[in-house]
PDB file of N, CA, C and O in Angstrom:
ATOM      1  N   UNK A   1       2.265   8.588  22.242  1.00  0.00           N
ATOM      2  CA  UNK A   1       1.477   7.382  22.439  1.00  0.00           C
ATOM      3  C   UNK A   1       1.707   6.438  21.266  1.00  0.00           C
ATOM      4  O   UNK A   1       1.557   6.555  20.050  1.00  0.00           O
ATOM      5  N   UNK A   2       2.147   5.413  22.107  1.00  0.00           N
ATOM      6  CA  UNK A   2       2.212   4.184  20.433  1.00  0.00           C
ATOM      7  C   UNK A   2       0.759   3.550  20.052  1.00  0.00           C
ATOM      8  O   UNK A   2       0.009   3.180  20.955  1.00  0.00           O
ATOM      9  N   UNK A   3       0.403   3.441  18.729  1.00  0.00           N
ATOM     10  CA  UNK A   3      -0.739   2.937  17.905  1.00  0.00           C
ATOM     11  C   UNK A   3      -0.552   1.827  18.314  1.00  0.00           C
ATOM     12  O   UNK A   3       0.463   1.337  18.809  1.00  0.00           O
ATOM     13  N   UNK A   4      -1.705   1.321  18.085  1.00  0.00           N
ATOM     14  CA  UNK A   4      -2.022  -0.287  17.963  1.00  0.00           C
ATOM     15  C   UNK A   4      -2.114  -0.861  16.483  1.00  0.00           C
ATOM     16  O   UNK A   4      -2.904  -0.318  15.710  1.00  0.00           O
ATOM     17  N   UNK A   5      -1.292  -2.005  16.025  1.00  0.00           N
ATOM     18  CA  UNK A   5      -2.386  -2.538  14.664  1.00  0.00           C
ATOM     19  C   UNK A   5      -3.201  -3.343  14.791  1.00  0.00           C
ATOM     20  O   UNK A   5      -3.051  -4.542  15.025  1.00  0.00           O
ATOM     21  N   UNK A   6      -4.639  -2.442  14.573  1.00  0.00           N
ATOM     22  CA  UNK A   6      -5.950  -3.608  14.816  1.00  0.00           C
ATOM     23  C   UNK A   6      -5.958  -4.371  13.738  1.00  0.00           C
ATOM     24  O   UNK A   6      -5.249  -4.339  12.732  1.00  0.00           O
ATOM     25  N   UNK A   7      -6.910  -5.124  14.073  1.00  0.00           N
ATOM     26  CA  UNK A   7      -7.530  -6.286  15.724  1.00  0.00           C
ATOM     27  C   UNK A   7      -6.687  -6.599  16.509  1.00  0.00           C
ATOM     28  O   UNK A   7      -6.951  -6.747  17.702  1.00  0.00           O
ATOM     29  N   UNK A   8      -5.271  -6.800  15.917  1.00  0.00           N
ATOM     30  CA  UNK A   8      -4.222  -7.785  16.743  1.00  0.00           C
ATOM     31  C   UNK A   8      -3.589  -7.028  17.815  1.00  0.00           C
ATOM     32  O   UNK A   8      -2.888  -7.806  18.462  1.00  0.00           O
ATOM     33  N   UNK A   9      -3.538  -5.922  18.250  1.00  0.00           N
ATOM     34  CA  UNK A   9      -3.172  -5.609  19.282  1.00  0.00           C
ATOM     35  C   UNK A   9      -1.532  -5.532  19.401  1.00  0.00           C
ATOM     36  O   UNK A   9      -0.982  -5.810  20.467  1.00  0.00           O
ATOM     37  N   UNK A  10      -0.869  -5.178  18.358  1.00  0.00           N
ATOM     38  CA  UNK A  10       0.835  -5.116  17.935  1.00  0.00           C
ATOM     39  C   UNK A  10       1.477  -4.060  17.814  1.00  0.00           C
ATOM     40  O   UNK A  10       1.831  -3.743  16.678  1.00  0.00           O
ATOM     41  N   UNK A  11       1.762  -3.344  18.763  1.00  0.00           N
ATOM     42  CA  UNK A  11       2.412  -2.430  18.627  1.00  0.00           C
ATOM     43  C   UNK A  11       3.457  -1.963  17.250  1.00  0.00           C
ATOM     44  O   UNK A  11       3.664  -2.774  16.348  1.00  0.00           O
ATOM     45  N   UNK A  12       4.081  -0.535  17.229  1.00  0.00           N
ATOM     46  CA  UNK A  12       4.616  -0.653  15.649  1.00  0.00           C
ATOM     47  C   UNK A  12       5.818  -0.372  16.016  1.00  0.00           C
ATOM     48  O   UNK A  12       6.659  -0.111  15.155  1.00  0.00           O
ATOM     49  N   UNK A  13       6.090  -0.371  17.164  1.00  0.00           N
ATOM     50  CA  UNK A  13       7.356  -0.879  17.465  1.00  0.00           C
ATOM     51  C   UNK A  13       7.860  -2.704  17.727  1.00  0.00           C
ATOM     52  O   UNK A  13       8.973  -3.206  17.571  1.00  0.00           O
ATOM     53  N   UNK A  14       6.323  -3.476  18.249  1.00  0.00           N
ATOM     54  CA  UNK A  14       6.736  -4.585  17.970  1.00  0.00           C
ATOM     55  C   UNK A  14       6.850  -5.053  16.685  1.00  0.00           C
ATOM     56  O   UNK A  14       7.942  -5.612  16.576  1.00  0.00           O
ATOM     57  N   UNK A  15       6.044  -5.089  15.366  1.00  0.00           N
ATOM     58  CA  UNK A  15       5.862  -5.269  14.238  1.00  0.00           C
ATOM     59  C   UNK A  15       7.236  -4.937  13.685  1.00  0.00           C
ATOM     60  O   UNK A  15       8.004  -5.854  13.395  1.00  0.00           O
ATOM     61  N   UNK A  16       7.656  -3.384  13.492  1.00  0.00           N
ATOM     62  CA  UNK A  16       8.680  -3.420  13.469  1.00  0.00           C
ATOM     63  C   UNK A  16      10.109  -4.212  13.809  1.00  0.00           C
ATOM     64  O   UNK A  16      10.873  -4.425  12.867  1.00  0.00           O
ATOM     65  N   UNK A  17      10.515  -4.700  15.316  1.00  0.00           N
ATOM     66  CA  UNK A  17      11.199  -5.387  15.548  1.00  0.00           C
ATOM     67  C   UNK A  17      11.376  -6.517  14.679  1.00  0.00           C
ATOM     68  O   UNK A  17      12.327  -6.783  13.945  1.00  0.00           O
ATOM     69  N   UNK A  18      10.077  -7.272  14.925  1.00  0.00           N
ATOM     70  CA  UNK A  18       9.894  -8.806  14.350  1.00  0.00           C
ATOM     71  C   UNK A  18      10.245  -8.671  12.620  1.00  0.00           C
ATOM     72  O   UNK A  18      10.965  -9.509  12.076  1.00  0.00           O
ATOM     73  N   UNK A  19       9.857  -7.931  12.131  1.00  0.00           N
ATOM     74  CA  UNK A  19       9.914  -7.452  10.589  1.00  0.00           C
ATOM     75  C   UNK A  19      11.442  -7.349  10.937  1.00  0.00           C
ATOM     76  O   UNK A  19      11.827  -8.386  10.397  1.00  0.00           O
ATOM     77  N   UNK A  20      12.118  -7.008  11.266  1.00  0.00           N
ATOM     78  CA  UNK A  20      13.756  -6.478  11.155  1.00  0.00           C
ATOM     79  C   UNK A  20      13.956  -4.834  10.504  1.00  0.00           C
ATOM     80  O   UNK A  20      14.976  -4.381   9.985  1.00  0.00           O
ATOM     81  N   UNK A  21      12.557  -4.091  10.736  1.00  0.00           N
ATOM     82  CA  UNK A  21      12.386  -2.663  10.548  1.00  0.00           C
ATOM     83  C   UNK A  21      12.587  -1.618  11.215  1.00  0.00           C
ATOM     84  O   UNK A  21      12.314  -1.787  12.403  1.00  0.00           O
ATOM     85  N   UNK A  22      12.926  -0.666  10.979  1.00  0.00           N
ATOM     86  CA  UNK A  22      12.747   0.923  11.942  1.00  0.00           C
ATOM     87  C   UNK A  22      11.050   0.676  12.284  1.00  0.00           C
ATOM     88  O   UNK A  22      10.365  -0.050  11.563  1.00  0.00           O
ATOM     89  N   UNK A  23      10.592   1.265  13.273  1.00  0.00           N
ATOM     90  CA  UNK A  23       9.331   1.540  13.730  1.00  0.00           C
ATOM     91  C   UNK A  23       8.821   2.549  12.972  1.00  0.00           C
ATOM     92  O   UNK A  23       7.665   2.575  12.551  1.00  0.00           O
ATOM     93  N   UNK A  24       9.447   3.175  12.834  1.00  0.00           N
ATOM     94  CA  UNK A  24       9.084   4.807  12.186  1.00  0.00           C
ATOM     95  C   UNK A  24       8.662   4.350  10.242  1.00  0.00           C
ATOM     96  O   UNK A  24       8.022   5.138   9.546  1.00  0.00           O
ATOM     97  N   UNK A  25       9.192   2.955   9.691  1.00  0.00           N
ATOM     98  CA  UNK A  25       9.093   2.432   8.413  1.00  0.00           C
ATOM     99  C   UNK A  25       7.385   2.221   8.974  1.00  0.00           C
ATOM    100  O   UNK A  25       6.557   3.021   8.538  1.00  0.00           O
ATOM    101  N   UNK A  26       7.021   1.337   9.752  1.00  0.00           N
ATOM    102  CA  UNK A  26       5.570   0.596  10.165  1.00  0.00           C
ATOM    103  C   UNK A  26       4.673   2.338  10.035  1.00  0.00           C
ATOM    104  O   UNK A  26       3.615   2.653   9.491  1.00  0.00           O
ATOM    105  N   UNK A  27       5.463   2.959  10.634  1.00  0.00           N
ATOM    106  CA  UNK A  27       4.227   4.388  11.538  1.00  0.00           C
ATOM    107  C   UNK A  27       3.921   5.246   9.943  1.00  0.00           C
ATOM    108  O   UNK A  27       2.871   5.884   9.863  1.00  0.00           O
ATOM    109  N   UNK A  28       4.633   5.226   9.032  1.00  0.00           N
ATOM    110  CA  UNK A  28       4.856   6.008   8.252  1.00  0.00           C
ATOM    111  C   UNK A  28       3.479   5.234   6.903  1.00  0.00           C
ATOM    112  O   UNK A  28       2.599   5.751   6.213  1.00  0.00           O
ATOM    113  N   UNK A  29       4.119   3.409   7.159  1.00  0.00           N
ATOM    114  CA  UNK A  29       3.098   2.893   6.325  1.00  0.00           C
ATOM    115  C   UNK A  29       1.500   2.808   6.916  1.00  0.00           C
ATOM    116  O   UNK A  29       0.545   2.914   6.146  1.00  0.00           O
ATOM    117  N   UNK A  30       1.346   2.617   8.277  1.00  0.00           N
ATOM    118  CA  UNK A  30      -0.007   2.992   8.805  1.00  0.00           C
ATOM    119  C   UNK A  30       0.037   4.042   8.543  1.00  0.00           C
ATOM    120  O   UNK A  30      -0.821   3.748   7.710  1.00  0.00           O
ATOM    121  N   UNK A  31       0.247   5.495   8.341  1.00  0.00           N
ATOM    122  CA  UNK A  31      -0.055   6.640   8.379  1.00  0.00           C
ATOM    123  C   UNK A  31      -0.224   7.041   6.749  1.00  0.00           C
ATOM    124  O   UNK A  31      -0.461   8.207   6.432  1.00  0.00           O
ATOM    125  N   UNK A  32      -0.087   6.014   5.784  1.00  0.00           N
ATOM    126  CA  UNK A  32      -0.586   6.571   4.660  1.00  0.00           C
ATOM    127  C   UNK A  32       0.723   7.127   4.288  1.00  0.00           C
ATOM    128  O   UNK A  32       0.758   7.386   3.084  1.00  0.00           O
ATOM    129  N   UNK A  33       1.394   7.295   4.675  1.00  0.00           N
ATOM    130  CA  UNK A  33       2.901   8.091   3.846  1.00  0.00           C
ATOM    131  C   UNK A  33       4.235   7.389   3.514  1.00  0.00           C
ATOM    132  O   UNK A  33       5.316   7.963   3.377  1.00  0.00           O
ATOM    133  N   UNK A  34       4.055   6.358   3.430  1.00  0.00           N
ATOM    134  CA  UNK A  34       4.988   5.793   2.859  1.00  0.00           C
ATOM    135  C   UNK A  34       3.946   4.040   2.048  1.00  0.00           C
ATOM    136  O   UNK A  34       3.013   3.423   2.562  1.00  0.00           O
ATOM    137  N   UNK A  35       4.509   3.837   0.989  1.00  0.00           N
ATOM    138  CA  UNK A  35       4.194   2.497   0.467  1.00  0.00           C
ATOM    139  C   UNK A  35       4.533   1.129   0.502  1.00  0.00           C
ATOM    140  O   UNK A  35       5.619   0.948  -0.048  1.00  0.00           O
ATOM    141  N   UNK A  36       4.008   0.074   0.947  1.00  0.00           N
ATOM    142  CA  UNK A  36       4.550  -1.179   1.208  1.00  0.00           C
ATOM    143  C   UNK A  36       5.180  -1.561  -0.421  1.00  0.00           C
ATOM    144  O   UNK A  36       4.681  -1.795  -1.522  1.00  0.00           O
ATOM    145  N   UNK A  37       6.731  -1.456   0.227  1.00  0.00           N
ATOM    146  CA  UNK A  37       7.786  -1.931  -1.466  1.00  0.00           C
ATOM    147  C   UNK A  37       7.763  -3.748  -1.218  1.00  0.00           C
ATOM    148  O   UNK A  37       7.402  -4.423  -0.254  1.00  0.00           O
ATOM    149  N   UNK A  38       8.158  -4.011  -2.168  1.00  0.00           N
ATOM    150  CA  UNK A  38       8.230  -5.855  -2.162  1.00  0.00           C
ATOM    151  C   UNK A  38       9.561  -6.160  -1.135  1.00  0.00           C
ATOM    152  O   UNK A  38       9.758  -7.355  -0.915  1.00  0.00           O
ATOM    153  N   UNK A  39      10.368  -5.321  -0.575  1.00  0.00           N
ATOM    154  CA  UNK A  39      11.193  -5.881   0.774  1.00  0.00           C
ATOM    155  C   UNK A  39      10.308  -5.937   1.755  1.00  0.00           C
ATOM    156  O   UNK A  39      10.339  -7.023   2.333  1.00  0.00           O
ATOM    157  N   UNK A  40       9.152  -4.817   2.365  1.00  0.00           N
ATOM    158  CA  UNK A  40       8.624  -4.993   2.959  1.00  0.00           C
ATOM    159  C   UNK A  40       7.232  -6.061   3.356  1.00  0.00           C
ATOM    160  O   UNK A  40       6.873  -6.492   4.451  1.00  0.00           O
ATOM    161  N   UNK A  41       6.550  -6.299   1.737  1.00  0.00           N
ATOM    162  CA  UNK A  41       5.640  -6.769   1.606  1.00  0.00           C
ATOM    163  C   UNK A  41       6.381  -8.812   1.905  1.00  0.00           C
ATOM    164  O   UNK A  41       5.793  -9.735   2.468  1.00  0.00           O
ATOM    165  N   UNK A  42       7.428  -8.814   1.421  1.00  0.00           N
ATOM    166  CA  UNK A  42       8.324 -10.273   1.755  1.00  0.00           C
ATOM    167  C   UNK A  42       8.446 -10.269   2.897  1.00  0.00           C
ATOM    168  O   UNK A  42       8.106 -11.368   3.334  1.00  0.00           O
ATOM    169  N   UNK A  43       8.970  -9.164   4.174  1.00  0.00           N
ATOM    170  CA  UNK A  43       8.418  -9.121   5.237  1.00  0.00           C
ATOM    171  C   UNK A  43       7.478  -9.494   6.243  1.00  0.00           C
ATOM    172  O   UNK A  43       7.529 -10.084   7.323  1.00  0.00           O
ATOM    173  N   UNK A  44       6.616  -8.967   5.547  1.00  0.00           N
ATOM    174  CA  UNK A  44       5.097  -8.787   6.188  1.00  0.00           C
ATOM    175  C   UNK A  44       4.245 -10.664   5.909  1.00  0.00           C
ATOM    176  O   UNK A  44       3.421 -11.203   6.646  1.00  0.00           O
ATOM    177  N   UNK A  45       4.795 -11.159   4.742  1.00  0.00           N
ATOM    178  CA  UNK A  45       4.309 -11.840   4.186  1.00  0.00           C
ATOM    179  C   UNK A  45       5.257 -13.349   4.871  1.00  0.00           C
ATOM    180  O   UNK A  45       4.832 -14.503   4.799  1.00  0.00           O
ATOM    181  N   UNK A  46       6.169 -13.063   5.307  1.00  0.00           N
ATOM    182  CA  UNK A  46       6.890 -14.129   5.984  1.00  0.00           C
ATOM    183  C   UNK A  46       6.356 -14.522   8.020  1.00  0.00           C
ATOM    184  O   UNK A  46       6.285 -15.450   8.826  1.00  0.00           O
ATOM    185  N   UNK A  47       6.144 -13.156   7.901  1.00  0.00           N
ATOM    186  CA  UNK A  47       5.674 -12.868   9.395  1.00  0.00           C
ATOM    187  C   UNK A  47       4.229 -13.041   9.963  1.00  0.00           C
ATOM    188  O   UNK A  47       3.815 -13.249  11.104  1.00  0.00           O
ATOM    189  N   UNK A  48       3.526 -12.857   8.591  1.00  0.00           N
ATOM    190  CA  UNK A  48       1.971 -13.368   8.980  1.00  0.00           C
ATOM    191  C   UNK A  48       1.545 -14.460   8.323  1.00  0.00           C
ATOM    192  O   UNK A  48       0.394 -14.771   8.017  1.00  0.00           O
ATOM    193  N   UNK A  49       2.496 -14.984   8.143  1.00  0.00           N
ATOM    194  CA  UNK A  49       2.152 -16.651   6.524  1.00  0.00           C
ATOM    195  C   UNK A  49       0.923 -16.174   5.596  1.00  0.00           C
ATOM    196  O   UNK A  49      -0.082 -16.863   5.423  1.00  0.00           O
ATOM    197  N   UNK A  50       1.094 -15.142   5.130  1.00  0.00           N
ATOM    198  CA  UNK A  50       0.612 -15.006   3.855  1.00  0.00           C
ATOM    199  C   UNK A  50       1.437 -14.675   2.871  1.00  0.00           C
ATOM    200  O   UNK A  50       2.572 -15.053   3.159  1.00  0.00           O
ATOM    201  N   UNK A  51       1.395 -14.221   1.992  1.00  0.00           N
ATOM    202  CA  UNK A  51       2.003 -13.989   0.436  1.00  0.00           C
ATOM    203  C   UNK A  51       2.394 -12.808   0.703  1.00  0.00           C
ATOM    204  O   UNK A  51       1.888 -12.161   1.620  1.00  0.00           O
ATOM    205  N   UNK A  52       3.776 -12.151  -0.394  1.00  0.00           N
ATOM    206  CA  UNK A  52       3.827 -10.766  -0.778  1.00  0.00           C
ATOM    207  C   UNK A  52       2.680 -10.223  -1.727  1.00  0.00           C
ATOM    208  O   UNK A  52       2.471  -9.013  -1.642  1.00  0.00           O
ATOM    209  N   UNK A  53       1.858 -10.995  -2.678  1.00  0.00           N
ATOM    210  CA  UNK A  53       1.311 -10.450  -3.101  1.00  0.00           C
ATOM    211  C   UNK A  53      -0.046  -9.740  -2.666  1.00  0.00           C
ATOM    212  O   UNK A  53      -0.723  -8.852  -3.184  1.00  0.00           O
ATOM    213  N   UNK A  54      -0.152 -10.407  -1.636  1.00  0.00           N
ATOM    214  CA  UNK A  54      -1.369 -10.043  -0.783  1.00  0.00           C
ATOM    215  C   UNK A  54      -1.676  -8.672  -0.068  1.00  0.00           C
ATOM    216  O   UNK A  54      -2.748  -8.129   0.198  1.00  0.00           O
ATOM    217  N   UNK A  55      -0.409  -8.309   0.145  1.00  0.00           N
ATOM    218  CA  UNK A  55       0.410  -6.971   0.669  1.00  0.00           C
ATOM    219  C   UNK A  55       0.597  -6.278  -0.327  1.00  0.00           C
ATOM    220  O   UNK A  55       0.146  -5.174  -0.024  1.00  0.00           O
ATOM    221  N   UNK A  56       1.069  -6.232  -1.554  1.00  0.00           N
ATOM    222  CA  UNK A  56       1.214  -5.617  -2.626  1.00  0.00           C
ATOM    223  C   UNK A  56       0.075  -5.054  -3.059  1.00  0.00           C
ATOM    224  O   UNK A  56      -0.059  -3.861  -3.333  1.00  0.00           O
ATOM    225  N   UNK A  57      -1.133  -6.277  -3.161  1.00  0.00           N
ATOM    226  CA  UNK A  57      -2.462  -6.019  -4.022  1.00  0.00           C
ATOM    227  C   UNK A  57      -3.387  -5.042  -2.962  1.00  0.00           C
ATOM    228  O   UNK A  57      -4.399  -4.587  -3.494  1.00  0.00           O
ATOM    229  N   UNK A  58      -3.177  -4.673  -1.571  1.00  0.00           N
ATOM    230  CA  UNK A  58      -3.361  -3.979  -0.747  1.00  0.00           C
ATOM    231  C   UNK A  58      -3.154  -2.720  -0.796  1.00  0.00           C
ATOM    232  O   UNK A  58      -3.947  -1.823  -0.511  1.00  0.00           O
ATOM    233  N   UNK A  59      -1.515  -2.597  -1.352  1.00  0.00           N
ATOM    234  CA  UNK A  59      -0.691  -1.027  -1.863  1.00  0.00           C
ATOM    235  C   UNK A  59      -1.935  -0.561  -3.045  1.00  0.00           C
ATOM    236  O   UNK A  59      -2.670   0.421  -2.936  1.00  0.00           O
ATOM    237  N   UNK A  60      -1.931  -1.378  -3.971  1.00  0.00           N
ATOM    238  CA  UNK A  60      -2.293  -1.185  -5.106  1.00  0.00           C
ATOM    239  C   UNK A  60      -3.735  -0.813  -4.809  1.00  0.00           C
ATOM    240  O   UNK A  60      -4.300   0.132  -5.358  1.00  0.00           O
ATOM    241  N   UNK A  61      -4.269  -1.569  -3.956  1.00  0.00           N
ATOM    242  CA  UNK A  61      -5.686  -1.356  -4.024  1.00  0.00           C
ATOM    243  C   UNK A  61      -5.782   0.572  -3.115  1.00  0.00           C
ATOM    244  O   UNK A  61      -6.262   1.645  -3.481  1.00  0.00           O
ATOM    245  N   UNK A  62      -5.190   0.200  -2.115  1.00  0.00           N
ATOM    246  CA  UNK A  62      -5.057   2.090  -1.247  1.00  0.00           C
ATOM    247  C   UNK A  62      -4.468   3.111  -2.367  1.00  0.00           C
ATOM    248  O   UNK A  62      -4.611   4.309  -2.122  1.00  0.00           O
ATOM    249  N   UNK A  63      -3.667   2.656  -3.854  1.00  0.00           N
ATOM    250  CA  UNK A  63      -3.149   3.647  -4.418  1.00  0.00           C
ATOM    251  C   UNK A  63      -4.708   4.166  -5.185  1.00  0.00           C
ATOM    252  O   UNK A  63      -5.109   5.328  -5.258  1.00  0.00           O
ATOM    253  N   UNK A  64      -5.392   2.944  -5.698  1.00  0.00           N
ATOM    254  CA  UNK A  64      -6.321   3.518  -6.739  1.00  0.00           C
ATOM    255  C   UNK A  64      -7.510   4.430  -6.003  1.00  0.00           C
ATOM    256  O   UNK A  64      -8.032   5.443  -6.468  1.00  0.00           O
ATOM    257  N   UNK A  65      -7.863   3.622  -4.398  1.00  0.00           N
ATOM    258  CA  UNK A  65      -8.505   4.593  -3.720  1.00  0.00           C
ATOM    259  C   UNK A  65      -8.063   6.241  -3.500  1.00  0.00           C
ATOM    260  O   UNK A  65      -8.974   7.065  -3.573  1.00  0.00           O
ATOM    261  N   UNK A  66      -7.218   6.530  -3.338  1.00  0.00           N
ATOM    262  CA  UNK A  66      -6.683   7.322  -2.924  1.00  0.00           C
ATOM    263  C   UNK A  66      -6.604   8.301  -4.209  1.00  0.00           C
ATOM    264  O   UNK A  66      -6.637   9.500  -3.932  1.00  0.00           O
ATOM    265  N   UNK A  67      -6.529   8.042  -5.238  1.00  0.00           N
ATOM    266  CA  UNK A  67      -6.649   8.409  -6.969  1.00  0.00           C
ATOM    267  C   UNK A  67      -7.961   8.657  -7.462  1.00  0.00           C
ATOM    268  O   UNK A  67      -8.093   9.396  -8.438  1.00  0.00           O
ATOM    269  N   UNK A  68      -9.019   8.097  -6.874  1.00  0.00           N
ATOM    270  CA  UNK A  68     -10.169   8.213  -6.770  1.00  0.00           C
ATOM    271  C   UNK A  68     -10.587   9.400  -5.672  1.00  0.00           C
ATOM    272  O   UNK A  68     -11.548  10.154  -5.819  1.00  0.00           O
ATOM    273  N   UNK A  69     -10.034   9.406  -4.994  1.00  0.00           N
ATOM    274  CA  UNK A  69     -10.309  10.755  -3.976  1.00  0.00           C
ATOM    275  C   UNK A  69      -9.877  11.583  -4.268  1.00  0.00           C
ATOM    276  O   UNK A  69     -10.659  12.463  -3.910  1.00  0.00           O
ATOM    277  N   UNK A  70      -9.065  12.030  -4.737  1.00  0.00           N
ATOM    278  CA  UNK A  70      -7.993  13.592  -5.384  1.00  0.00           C
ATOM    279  C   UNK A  70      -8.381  13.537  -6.035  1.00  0.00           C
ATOM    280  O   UNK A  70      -7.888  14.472  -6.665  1.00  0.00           O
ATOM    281  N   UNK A  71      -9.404  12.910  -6.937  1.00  0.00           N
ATOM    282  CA  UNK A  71     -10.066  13.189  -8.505  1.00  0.00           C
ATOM    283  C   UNK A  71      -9.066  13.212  -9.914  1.00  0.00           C
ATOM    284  O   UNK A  71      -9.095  13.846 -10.968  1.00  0.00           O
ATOM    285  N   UNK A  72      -8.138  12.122  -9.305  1.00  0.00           N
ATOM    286  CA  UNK A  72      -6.877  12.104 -10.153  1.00  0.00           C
ATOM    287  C   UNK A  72      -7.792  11.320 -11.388  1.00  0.00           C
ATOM    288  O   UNK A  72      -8.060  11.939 -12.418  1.00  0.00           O
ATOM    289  N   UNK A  73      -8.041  10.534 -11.276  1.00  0.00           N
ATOM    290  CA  UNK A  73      -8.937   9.921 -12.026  1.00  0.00           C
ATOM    291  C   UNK A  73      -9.896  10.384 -13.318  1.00  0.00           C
ATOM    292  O   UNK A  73      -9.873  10.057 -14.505  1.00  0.00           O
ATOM    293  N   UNK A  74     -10.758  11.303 -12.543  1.00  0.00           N
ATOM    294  CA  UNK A  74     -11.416  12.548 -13.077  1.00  0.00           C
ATOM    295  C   UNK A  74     -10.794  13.177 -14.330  1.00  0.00           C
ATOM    296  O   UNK A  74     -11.329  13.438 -15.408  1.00  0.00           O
ATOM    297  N   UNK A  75      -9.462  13.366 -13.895  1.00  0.00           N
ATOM    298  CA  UNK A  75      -8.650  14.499 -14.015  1.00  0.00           C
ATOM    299  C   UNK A  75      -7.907  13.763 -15.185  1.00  0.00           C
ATOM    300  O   UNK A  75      -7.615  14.491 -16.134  1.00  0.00           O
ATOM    301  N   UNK A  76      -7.556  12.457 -15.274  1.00  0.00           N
ATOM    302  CA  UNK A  76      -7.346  11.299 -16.717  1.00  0.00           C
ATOM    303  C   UNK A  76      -8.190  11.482 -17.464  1.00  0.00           C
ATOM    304  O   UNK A  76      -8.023  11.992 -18.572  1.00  0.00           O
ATOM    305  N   UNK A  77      -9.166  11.137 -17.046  1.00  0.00           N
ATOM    306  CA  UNK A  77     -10.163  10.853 -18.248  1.00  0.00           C
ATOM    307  C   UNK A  77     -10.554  11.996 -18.752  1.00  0.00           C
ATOM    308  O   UNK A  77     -10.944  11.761 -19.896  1.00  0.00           O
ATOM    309  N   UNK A  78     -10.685  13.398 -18.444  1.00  0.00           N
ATOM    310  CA  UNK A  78     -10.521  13.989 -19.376  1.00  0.00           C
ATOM    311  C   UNK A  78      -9.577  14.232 -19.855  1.00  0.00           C
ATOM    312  O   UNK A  78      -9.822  14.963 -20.815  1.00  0.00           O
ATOM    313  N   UNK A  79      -8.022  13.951 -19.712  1.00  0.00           N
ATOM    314  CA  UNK A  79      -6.937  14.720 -20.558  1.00  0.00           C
ATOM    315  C   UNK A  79      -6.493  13.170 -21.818  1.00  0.00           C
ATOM    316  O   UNK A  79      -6.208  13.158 -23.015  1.00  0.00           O
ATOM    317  N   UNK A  80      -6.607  12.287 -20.987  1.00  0.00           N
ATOM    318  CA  UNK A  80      -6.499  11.148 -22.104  1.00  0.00           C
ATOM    319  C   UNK A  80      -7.340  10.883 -23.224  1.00  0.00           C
ATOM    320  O   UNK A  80      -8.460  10.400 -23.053  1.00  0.00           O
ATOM    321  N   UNK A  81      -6.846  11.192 -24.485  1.00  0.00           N
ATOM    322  CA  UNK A  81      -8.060  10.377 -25.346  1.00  0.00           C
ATOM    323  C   UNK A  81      -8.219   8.612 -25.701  1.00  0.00           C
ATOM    324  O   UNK A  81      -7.311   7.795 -25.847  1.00  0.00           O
ATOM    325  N   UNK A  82      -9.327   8.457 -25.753  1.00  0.00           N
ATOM    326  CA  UNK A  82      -9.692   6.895 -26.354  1.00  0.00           C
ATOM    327  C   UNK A  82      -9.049   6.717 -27.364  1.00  0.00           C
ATOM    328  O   UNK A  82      -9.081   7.782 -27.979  1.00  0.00           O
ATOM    329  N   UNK A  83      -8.350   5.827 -28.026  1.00  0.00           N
ATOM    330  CA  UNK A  83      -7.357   5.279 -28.742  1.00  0.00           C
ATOM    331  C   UNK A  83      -8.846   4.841 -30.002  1.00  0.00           C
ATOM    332  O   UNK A  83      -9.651   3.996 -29.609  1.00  0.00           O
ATOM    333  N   UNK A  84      -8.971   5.222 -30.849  1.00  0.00           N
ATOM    334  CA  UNK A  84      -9.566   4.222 -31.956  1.00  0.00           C
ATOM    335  C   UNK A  84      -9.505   3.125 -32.360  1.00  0.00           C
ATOM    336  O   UNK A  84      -9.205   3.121 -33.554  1.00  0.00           O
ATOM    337  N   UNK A  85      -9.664   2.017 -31.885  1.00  0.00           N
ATOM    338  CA  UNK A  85      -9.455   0.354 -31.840  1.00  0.00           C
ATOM    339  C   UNK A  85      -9.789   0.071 -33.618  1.00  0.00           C
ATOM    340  O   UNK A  85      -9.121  -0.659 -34.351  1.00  0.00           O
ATOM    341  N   UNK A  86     -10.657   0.646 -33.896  1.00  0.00           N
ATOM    342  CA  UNK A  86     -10.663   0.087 -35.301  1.00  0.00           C
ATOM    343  C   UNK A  86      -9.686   0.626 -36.322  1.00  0.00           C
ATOM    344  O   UNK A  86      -9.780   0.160 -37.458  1.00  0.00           O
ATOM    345  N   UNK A  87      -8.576   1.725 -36.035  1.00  0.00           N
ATOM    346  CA  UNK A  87      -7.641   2.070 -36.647  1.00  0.00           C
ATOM    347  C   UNK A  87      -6.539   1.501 -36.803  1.00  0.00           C
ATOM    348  O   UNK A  87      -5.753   1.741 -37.719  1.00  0.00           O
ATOM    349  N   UNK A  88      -6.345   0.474 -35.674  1.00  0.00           N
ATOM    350  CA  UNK A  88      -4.980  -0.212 -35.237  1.00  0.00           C
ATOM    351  C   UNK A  88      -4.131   0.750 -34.514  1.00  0.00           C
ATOM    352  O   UNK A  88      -3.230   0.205 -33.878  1.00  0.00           O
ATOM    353  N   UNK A  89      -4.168   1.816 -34.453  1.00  0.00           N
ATOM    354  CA  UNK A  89      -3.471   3.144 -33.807  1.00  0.00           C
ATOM    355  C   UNK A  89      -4.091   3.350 -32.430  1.00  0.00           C
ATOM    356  O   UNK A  89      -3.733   4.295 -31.728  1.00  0.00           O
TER     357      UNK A  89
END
């Protein structure tokens, strides 16, 4: 069964096409397993008249969520230490 991308109702084989992509590039980035790179996000960003960065800041924003859920985060802040600002070091 092919997905839809909501609201718009676009198949990811059409998206794909129009993008000049494999379908399986679209299914992989809806599915969380692959990342919108700046070919794609210039893509995406030509095809819906918005920006690459808009698409980018999207990646970025699903990476930190997603870092926040695995407790990667967590898992920094304790192994990193705070830098002493008044040392210059």
């Amino acid at each position: 069964m092919q997905l839809s991308i909501k609201p718009l109702g676009i198949s990811q084989n059409k998206l794909g096409r129009d993008l000049g992509v494999p379908a399986q590039r679209i299914n992989e980035i809806v599915r969380g397993q692959r990342s919108i790179t700046v070919d794609t996000a210039l893509r995406l960003a030509r095809d819906f008249q918005t920006t690459p960065q808009f698409w980018l800041n999207l990646q970025s924003r699903y990476e930190l969520e997603m870092a926040q859920e695995t407790r990667l985060v967590e898992r920094i802040t304790r192994e990193v230490r705070n830098r002493d600002r008044s040392l210059g070091g």
